[in-house]
C-alpha positions in Angstrom: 0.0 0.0 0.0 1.6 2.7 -1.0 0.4 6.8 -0.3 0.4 9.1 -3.1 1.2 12.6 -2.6 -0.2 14.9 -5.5 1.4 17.7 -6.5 0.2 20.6 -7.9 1.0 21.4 -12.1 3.7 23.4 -12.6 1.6 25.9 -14.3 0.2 27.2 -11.1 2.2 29.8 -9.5 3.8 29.5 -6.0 3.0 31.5 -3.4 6.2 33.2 -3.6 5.7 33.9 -7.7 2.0 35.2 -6.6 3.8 37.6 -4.3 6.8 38.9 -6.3 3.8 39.9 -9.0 2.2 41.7 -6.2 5.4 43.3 -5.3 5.9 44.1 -9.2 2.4 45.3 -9.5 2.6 48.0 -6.7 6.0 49.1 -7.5 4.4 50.2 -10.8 1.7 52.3 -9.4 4.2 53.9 -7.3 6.3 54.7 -10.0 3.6 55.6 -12.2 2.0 58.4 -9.4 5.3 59.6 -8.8 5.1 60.2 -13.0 1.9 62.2 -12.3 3.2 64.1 -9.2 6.8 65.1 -10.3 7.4 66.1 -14.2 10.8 66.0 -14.1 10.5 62.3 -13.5 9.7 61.6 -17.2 7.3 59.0 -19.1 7.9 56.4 -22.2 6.7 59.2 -24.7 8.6 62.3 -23.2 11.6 63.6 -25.8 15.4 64.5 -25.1 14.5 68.2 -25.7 11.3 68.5 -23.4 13.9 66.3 -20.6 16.2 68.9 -20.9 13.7 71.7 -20.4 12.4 70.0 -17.4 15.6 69.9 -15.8 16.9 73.2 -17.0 13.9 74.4 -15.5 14.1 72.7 -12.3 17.7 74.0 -12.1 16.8 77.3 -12.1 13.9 77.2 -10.0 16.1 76.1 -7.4 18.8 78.9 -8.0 16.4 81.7 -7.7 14.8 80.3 -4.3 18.3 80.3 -2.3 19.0 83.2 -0.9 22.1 82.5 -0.7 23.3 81.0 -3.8 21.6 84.4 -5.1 24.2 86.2 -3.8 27.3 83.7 -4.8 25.9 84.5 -8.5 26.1 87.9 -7.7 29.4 88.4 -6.9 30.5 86.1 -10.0 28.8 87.9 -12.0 29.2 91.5 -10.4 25.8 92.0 -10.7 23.1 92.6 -8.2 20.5 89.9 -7.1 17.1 91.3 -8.3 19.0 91.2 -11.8 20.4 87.7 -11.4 16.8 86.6 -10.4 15.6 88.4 -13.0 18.1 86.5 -15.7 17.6 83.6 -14.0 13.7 83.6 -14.6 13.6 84.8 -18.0 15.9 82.2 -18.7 13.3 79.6 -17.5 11.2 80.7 -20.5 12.5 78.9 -23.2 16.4 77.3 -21.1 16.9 74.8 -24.2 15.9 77.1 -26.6 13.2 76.4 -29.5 11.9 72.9 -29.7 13.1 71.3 -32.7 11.1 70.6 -35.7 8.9 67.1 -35.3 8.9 65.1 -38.4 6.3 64.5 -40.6 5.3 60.8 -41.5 5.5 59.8 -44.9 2.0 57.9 -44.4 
């Protein structure tokens, strides 16, 4: 007499594959609010120009909002801070300059 022990098909997933897809699953709604939330963090469809806008602009932003750094710029530049701020957020207008032409499909 002899007991058979089944086991399961291998096409059913253990419950640590069940998990790790959980895991995966959760990590990509985190990643995709923090897409939503932060601009700068990029997407699949975002270009190298609008990237480099993003950061330029982010760059900036954080120039003109210490005090301090302000008035390093200053001195480099011998120039007073309302008219580094004032550089500094005019540049944020357009910091990689125009966006390139998009290419037309031949469709």
């Amino acid at each position: 007499f002899f007991l058979m022990i089944r086991r399961p098909p291998r096409s059913t997933q253990s419950r640590s594959s069940a998990a790790s897809d959980v895991y995966k699953r959760q990590i990509q709604n985190q990643w995709e609010h923090l897409q939503m939330k932060y601009v700068g963090t990029g997407h699949a469809d975002i270009t190298k120009w609008e990237w480099g806008t993003n950061m330029q602009r982010d760059s900036l932003a954080s120039h003109v909002g210490h005090h301090a750094r302000m008035i390093y710029f200053g001195v480099a530049e011998n120039d007073t801070i309302a008219r580094m701020r004032h550089n500094l957020i005019t540049k944020m207008i357009r910091p990689c300059g125009p966006p390139p032409e998009k290419e037309k499909d031949e469709f």
